[in-house]
N, C-alpha and C positions, 0 to 999 in steps of 0.2 A: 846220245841225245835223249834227254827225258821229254816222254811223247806226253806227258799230262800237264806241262806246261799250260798251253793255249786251250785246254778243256776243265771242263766244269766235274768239280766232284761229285757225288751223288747226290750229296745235302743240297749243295747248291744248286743243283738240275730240281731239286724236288721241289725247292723255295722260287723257281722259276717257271714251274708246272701247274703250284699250287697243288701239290701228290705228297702222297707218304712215300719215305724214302721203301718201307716194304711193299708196295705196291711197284717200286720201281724193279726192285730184287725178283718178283714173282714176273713179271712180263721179261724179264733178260733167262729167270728159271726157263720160260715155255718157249720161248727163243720167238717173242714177240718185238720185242724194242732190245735190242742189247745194246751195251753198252759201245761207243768207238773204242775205248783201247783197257784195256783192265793190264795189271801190273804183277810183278811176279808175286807181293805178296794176297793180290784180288781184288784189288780197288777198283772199283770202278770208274771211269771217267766217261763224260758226254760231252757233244759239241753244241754251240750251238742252235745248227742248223737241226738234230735231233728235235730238238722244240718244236718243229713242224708236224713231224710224224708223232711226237705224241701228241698234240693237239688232232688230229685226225684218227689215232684209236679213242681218243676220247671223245670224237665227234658220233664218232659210230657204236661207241657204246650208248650214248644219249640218246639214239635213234631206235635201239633193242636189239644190235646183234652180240650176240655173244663172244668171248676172247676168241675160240678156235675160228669164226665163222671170220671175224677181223684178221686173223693172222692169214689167211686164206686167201683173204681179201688182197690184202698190204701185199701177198708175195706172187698172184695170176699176174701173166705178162699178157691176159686174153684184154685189151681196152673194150672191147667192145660187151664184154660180159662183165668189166669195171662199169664201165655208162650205163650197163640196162639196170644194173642194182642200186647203183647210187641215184636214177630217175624213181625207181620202183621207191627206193626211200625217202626217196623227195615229197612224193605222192601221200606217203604216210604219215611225214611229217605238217604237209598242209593239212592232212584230219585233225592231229592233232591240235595245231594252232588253230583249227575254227571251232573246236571243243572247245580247246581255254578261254576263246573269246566270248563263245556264249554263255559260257560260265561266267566269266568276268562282267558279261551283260547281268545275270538272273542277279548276280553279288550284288551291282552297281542299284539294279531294280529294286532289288528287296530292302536295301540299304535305305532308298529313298522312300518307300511304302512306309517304313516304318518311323521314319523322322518326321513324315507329313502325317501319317496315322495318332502319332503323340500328339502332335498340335491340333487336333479336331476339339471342335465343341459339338460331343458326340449326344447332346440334348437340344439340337438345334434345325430346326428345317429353314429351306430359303427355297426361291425359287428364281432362278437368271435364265438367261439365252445360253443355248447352248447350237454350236455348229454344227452342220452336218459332217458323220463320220463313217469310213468305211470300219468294216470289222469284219472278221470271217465266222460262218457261222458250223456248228454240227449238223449232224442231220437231227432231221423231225425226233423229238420224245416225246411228245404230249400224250400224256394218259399212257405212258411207258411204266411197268413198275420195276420196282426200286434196283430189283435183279439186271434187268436190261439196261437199267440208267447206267450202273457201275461198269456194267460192260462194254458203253459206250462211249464214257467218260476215259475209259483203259484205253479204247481203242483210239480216241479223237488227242490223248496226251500224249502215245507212240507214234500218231503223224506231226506229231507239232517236233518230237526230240530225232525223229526219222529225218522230217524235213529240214533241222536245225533251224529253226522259223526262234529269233529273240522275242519273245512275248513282252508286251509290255504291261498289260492286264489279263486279267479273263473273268469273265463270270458268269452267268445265267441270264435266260431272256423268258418272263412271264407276258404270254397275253394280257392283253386289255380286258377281254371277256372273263379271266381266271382270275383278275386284278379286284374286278366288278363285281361277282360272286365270292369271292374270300378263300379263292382256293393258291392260292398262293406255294403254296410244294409243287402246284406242275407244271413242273418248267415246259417250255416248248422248242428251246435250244438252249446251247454252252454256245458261248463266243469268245471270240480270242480280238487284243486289239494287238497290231503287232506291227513290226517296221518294214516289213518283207511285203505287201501286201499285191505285188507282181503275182510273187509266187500260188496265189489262190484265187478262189473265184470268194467275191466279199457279197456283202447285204449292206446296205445305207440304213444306217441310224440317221432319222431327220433331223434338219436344225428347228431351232422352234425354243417353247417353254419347258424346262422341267423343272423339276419338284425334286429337290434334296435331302437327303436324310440318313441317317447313320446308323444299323443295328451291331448293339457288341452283344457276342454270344452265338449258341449254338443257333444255326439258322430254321431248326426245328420250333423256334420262337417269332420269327422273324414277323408271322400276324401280327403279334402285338403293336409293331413299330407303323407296320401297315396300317394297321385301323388308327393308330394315332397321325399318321401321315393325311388321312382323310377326312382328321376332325380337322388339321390346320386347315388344309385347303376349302375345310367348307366356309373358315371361320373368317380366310380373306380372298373370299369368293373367285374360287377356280373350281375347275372340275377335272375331271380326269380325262384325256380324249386320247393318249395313246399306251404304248407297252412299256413296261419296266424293263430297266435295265440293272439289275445285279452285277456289283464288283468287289471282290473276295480282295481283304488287305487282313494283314496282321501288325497287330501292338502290341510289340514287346513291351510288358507292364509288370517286370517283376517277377518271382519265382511264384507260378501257381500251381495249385493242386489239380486244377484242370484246365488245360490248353486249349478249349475250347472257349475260357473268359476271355482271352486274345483276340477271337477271332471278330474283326468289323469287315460288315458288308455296307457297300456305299450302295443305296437305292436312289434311282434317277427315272421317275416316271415322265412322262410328256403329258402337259395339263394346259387347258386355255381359261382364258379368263369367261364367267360366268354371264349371260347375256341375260340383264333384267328385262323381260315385258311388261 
């Protein structure tokens, strides 16, 4: 009776694996997956219910154990120290998938900053109703120098990738008083606007009037757009009555020499209308 009748050759195990057939050779080598029946001349033949268990060294490859650690695996008759490692990698594998997911989020985010950053008419101010929003905030920097900011900024970006928190913005929060005097570099918090917002304790952004406006460039500039933000509003009589709200977006605009031509901050200050006596 020829036993390779009702089995699969190695080509055809490997086009049903989707494997190189030398990947198949190397795990029957280490006495991983062999073959059901080999022949006097060394053919190899599979069945195939085999299908199964390769599909499961290849499960556990995907997970990061190594050949010996699977072969190991595949041949303990311990069930119970089978379930404690396959939970253990279970565990590992949810880290995993809620990385790619927040990646897949920053992807999806970044993807849309930049589609809606082209389409601005980034020489324009307006001023509409805006909702009230929670946001979470940093701690205190005002009058922080530049040393301490970076430090703070390092430390408030490791809780946000620590906490896996999907941001959907962030940017800086100037006082009204800092707005008013033209100091405009000191910031008084980072804030985050994000979808998790269980997860932390927030600050309310009022609803009310703001004042919109666009600066591209490095934000070592950013006065300039301010003092022009204040000629509009003087010009259709508002005034300034709360804090700025800084939000960092980038435009992709082409190959530049410097990456900082990219960069737009959306400025959203909170203004009322002016009360003539």
């Amino acid at each position: 009776m020829n036993s390779s009748k009702k089995l699969m050759t190695t080509g055809e195990f490997a086009d049903l694996c989707d494997v190189k057939k030398q990947t198949l050779f190397h795990y029957d080598d280490i006495g991983l997956l062999e073959p059901e029946y080999k022949n006097e001349n060394g053919y190899r033949y599979y069945s195939i219910q085999q299908a199964e268990a390769y599909s499961m060294i290849d499960m556990l490859k995907e997970i990061g154990m190594s050949l010996t650690e699977i072969k190991s695996f595949l041949q303990s008759k311990n069930t119970k120290k089978i379930t404690d490692l396959l939970t253990e990698k279970e565990k590992l594998v949810e880290i995993k998938i809620r990385k790619m997911e927040r990646i897949q989020h920053l992807i999806k985010d970044q993807k849309k900053q930049i589609e809606e950053a082209s389409q601005l008419d980034l020489d324009r101010f307006i001023v509409e109703n805006m909702e009230a929003e929670q946001i979470v905030l940093s701690e205190n920097i005002l009058n922080y120098s530049h040393k301490d900011i970076t430090k703070m900024i390092i430390s408030f970006m490791k809780y946000v990738k620590q906490g896996e928190i999907n941001v959907e913005n962030w940017g800086a929060l100037i006082r009204r008083e800092q707005i008013e005097t033209g100091d405009y570099l000191n910031y008084s918090n980072f804030y985050l606007r994000e979808n998790q917002l269980h997860l932390t304790e927030t600050f309310i952004k009022k609803a009310g009037k703001y004042v919109i406006g666009y600066h591209k460039g490095s934000y070592m500039n950013t006065y300039k757009t301010y003092e022009k933000i204040k000629d509009y509003l003087d010009k259709e009589g508002y005034r300034i009555c709360g804090d700025s709200f800084e939000e960092y977006l980038y435009l992709m605009d082409g190959i530049s020499s410097g990456v900082e031509t990219n960069y737009v901050i959306r400025i959203m200050i909170e203004v009322e209308e002016k009360i003539n006596i």
